[in-house]
C-alpha positions in Angstrom: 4.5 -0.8 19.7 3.6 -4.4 21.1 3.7 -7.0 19.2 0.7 -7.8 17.0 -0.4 -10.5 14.6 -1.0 -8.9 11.3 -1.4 -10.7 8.6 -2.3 -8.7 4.9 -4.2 -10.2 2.2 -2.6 -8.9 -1.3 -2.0 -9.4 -5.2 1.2 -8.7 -6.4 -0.8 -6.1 -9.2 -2.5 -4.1 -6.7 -0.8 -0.8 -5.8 -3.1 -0.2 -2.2 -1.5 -3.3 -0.9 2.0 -2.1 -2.0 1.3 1.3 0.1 0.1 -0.9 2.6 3.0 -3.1 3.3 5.5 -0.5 2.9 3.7 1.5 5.7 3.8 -1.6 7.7 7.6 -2.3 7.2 7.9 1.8 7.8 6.5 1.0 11.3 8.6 -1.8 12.3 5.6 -4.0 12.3 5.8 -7.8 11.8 3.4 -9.0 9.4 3.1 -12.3 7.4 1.6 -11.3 3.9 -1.1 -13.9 2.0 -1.0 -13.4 -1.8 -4.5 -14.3 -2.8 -3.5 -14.2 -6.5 -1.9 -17.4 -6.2 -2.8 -18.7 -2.9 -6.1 -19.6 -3.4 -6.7 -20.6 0.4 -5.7 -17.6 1.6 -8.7 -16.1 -1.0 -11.5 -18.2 0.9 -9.6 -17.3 4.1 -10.3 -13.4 3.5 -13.8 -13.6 2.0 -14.8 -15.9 5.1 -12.8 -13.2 7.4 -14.2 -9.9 5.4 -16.8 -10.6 3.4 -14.6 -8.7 0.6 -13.5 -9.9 -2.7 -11.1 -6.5 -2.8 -7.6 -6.5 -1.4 -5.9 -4.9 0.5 -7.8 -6.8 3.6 -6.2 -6.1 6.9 -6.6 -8.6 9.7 -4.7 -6.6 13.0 -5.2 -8.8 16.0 -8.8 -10.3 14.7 -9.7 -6.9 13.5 -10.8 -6.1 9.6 -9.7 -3.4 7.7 -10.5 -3.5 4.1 -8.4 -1.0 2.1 -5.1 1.2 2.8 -6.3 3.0 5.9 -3.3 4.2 8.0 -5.1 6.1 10.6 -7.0 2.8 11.3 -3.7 0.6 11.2 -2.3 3.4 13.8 -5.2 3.6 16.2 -5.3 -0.7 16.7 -1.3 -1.2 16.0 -1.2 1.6 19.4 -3.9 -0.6 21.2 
């Protein structure tokens, strides 16, 4: 896999982003996590990216995912 710029907006309560991060690390894939619990920044930065107030959001190379969606992640992280 290339390298991509993911970067995964999470709370540290929320079990989807767990799956997600561990699938990410399962991968080898670099990815800088945003905890929107406590960075409130990073909160406007997701709703402004995604429209979404839910987390997991995904950002993979300027692309959204919203939710734990590893057939997605695969398809763009293989792009």
């Amino acid at each position: 896999m290339k390298n991509h710029k993911v970067i995964v907006y999470s709370t540290t309560t929320c079990p989807y982003c767990v799956y997600t991060k561990n699938y990410l690390k399962e991968k080898g894939v670099s990815f800088e996590d945003k905890n929107v619990g406590i960075d409130r920044r990073a909160g406007e930065e997701m709703v402004k990216k995604s429209g979404q107030m839910g987390v997991p959001v995904i950002d993979i190379d300027g692309e959204i995912i919203v939710g734990f969606q590893p057939e997605v992640f695969e398809e763009l992280l293989n792009k």
